[in-house]
C-alpha positions as YAML, in Angstrom:
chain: A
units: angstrom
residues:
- id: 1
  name: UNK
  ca: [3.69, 39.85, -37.01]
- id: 2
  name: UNK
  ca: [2.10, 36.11, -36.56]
- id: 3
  name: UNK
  ca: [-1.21, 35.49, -37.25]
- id: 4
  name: UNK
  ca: [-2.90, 33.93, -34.37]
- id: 5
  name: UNK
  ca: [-5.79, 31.66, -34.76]
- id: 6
  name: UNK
  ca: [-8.84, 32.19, -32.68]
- id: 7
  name: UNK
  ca: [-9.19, 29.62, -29.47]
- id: 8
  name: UNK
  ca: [-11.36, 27.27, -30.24]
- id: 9
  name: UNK
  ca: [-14.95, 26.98, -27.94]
- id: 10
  name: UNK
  ca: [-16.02, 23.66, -26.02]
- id: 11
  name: UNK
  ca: [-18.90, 21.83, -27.51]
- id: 12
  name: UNK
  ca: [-20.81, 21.44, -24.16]
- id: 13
  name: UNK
  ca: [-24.21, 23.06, -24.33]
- id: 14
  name: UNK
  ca: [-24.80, 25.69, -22.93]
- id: 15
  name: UNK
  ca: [-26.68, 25.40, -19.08]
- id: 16
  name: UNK
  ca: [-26.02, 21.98, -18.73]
- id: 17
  name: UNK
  ca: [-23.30, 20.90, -15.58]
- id: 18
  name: UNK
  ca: [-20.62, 18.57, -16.30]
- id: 19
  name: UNK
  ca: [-20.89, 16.01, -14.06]
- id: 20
  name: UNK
  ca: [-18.27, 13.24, -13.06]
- id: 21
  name: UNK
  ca: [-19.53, 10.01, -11.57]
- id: 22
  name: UNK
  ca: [-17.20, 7.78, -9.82]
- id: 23
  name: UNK
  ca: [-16.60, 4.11, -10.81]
- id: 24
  name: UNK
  ca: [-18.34, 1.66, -9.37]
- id: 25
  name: UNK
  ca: [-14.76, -0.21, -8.46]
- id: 26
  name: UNK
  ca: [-13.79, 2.84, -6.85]
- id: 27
  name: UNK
  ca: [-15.20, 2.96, -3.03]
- id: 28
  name: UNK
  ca: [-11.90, 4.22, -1.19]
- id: 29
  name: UNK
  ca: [-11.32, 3.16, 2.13]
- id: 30
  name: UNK
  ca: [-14.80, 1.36, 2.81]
- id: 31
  name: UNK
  ca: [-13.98, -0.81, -0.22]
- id: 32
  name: UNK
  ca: [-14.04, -4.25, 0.12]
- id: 33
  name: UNK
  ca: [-10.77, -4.86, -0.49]
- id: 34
  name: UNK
  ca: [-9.94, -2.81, 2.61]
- id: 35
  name: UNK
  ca: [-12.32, -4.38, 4.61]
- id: 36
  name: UNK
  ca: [-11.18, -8.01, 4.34]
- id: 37
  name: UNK
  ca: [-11.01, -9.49, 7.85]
- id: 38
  name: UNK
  ca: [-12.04, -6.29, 9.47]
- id: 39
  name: UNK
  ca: [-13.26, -6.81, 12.35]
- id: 40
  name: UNK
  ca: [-15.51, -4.83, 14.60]
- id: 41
  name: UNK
  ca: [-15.53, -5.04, 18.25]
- id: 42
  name: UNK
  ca: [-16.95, -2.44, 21.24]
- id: 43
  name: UNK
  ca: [-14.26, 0.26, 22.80]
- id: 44
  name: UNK
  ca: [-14.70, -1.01, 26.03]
- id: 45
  name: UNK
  ca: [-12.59, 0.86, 29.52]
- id: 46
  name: UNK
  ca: [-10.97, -0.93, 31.77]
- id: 47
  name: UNK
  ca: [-10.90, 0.34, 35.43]
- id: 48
  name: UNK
  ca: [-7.31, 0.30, 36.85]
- id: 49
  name: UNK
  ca: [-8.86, 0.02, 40.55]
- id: 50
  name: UNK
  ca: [-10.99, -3.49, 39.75]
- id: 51
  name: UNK
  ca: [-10.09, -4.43, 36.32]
- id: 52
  name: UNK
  ca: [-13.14, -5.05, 35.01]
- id: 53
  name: UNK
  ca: [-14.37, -3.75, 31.43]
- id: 54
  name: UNK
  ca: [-16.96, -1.20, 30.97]
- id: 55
  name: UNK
  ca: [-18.31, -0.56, 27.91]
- id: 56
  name: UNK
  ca: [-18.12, 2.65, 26.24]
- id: 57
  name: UNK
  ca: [-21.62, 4.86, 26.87]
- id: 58
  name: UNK
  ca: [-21.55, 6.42, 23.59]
- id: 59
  name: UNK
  ca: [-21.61, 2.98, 21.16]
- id: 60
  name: UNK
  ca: [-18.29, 3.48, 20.29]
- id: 61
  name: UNK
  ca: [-16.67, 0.40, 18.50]
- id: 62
  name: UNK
  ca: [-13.57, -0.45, 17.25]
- id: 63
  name: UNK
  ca: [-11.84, -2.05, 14.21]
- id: 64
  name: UNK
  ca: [-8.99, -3.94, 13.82]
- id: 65
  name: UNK
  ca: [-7.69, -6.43, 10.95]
- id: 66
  name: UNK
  ca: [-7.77, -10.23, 12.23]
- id: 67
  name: UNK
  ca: [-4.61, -12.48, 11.65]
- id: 68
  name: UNK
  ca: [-5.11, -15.42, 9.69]
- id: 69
  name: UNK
  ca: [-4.84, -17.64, 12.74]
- id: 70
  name: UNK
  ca: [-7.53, -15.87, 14.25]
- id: 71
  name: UNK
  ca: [-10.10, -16.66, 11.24]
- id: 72
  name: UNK
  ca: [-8.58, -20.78, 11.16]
- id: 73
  name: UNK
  ca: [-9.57, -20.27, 14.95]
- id: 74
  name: UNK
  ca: [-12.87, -18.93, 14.39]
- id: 75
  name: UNK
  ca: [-13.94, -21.53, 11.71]
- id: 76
  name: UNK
  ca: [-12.56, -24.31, 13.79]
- id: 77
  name: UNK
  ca: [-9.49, -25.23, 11.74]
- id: 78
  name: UNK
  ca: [-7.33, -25.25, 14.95]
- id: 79
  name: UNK
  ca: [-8.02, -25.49, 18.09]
- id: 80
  name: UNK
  ca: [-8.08, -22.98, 20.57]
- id: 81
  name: UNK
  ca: [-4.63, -24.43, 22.01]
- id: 82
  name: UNK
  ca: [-2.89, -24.40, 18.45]
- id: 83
  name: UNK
  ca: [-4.27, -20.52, 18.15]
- id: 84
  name: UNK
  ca: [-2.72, -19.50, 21.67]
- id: 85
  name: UNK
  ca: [0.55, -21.13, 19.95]
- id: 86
  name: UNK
  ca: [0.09, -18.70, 17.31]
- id: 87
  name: UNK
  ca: [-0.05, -15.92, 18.83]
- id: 88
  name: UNK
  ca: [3.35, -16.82, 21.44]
- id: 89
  name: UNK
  ca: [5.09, -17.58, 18.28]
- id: 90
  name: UNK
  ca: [3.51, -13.69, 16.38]
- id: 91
  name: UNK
  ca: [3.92, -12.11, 19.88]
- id: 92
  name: UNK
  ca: [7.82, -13.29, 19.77]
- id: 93
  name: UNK
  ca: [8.28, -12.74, 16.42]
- id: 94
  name: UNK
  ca: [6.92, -9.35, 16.45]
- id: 95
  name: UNK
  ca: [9.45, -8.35, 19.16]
- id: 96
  name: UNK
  ca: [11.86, -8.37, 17.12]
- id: 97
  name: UNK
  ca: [13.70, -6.40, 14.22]
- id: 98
  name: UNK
  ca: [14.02, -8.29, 10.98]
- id: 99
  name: UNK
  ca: [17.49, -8.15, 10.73]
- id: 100
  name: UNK
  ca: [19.31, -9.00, 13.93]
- id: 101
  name: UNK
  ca: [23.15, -8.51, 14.25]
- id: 102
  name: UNK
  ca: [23.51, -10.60, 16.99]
- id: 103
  name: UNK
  ca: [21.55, -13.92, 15.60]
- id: 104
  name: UNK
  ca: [25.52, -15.01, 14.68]
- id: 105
  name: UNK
  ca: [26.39, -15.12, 18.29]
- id: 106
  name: UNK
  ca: [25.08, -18.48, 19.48]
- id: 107
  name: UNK
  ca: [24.75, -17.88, 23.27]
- id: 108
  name: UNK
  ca: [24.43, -14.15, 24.55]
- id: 109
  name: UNK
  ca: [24.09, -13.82, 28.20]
- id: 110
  name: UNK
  ca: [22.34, -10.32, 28.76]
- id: 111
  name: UNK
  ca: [21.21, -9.44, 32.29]
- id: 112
  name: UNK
  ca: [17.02, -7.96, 32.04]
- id: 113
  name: UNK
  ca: [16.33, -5.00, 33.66]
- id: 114
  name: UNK
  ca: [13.30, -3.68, 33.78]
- id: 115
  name: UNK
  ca: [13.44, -1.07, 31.32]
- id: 116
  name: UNK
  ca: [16.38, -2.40, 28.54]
- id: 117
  name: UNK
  ca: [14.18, -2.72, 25.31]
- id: 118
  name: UNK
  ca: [17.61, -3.83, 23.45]
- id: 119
  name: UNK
  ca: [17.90, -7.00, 26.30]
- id: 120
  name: UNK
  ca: [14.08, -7.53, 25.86]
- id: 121
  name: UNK
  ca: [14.28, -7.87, 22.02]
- id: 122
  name: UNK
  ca: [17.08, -10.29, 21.96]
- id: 123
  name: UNK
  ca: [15.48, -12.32, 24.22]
- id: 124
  name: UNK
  ca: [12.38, -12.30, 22.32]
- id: 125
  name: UNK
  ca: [14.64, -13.22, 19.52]
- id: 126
  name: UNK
  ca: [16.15, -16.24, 21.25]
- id: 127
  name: UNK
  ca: [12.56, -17.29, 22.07]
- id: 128
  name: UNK
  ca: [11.55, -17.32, 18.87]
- id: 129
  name: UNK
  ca: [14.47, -18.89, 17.77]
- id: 130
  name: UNK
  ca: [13.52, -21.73, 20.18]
- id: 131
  name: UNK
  ca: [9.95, -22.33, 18.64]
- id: 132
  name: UNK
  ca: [10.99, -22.60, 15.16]
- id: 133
  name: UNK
  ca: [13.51, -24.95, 16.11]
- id: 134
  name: UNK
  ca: [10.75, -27.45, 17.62]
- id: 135
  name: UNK
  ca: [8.27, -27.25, 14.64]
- id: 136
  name: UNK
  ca: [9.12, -29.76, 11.96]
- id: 137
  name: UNK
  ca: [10.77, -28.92, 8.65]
- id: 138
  name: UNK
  ca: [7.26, -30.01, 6.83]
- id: 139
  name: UNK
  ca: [5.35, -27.62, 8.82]
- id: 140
  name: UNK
  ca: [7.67, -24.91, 8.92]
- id: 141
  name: UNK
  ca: [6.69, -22.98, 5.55]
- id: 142
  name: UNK
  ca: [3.14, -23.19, 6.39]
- id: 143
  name: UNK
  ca: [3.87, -21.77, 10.04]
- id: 144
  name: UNK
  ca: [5.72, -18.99, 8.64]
- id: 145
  name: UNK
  ca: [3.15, -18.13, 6.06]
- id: 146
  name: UNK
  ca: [0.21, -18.56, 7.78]
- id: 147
  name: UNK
  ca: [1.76, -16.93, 11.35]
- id: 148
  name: UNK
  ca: [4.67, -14.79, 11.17]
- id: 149
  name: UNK
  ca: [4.05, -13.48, 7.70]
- id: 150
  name: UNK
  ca: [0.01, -13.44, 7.94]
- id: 151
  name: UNK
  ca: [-1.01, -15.01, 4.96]
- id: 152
  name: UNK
  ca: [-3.59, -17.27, 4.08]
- id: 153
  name: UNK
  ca: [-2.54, -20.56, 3.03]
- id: 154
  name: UNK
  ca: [-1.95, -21.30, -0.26]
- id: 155
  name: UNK
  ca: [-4.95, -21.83, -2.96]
- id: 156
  name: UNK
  ca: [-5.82, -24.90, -4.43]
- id: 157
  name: UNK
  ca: [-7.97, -28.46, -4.47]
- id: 158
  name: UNK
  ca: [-9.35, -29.35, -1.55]
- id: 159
  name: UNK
  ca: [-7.09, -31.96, -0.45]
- id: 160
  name: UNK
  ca: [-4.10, -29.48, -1.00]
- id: 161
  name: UNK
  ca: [-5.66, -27.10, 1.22]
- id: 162
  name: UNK
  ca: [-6.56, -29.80, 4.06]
- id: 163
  name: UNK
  ca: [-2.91, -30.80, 3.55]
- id: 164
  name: UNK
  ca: [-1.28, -28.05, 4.45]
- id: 165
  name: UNK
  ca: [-3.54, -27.13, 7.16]
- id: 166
  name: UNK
  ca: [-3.12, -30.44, 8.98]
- id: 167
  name: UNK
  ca: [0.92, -29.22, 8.62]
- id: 168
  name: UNK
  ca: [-0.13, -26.06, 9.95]
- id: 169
  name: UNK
  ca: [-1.66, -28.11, 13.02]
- id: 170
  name: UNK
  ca: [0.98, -30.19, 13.94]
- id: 171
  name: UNK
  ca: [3.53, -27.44, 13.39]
- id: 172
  name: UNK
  ca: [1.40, -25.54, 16.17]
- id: 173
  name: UNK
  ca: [0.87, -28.39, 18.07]
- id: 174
  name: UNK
  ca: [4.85, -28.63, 18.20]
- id: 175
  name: UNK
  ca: [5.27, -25.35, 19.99]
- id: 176
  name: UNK
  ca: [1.82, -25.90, 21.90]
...
């Protein structure tokens, strides 16, 4: 027979809790690295008979993250013109899948009916196609970055930043 030796006991004294605190880095979901360009806004209703917006009785508001062109918008970076630019050329680019078989085929002719989402996709492909071909190559990494991928543009001195945002305007202004 082995000899076992005794378990050994913990050193914590006896009556006192353990307790765990959480790091100070660690605040979840109301972090502020989850809150970056968070922004909140009321629920509002919108009546299907007049179309106008009521607000919600109960104070409800909602969130939703901003797009970089929105916040170069808001701090007057580009103009409200160059912003609604941005958003045709995110709405188009949205509509469509990343990878699409028929980009190879130059001209497709697809009759739209109301309810094909394939036909409404490739046109929203074609559209987009259409913008990017009117910005100019020196704007077009900035116009990707900053709209289609939503990402800030790029860090550094001053004069690099004003740079590329004056590409980022006249890239907009292209498609504007």
């Amino acid at each position: 027979m082995s000899k076992r030796k005794p378990a050994r006991k913990c050193h914590q004294p006896k009556g006192k809790p353990v307790t765990i605190h959480q790091p100070q880095w660690d605040q979840g979901a109301a972090g502020p690295a989850n809150r970056e360009r968070l922004h909140e806004e009321p629920a509002t209703d919108i009546d299907p008979e007049t179309g106008r917006e009521t607000p919600n009785p109960n104070g409800i508001r909602r969130q939703r993250r901003q797009t970089w062109a929105e916040v170069y918008a808001k701090a007057g970076s580009i103009t409200p013109r160059q912003h609604a630019a941005a958003v045709t050329l995110r709405m188009a680019a949205d509509g469509m899948p990343d990878r699409d078989p028929l980009a190879a085929i130059g001209e497709v002719r697809i009759r739209q009916s109301a309810g094909d989402a394939a036909a409404a996709r490739i046109d929203a492909r074609r559209f987009y196609h259409e913008l990017m071909a009117r910005i100019p190559m020196a704007s077009m990494p900035v116009v990707e970055r900053v709209v289609v991928d939503d990402l800030p543009i790029w860090h550094g001195n001053s004069a690099q930043r004003e740079r590329h945002m004056q590409r980022l305007r006249d890239g907009l202004d292209a498609i504007a």
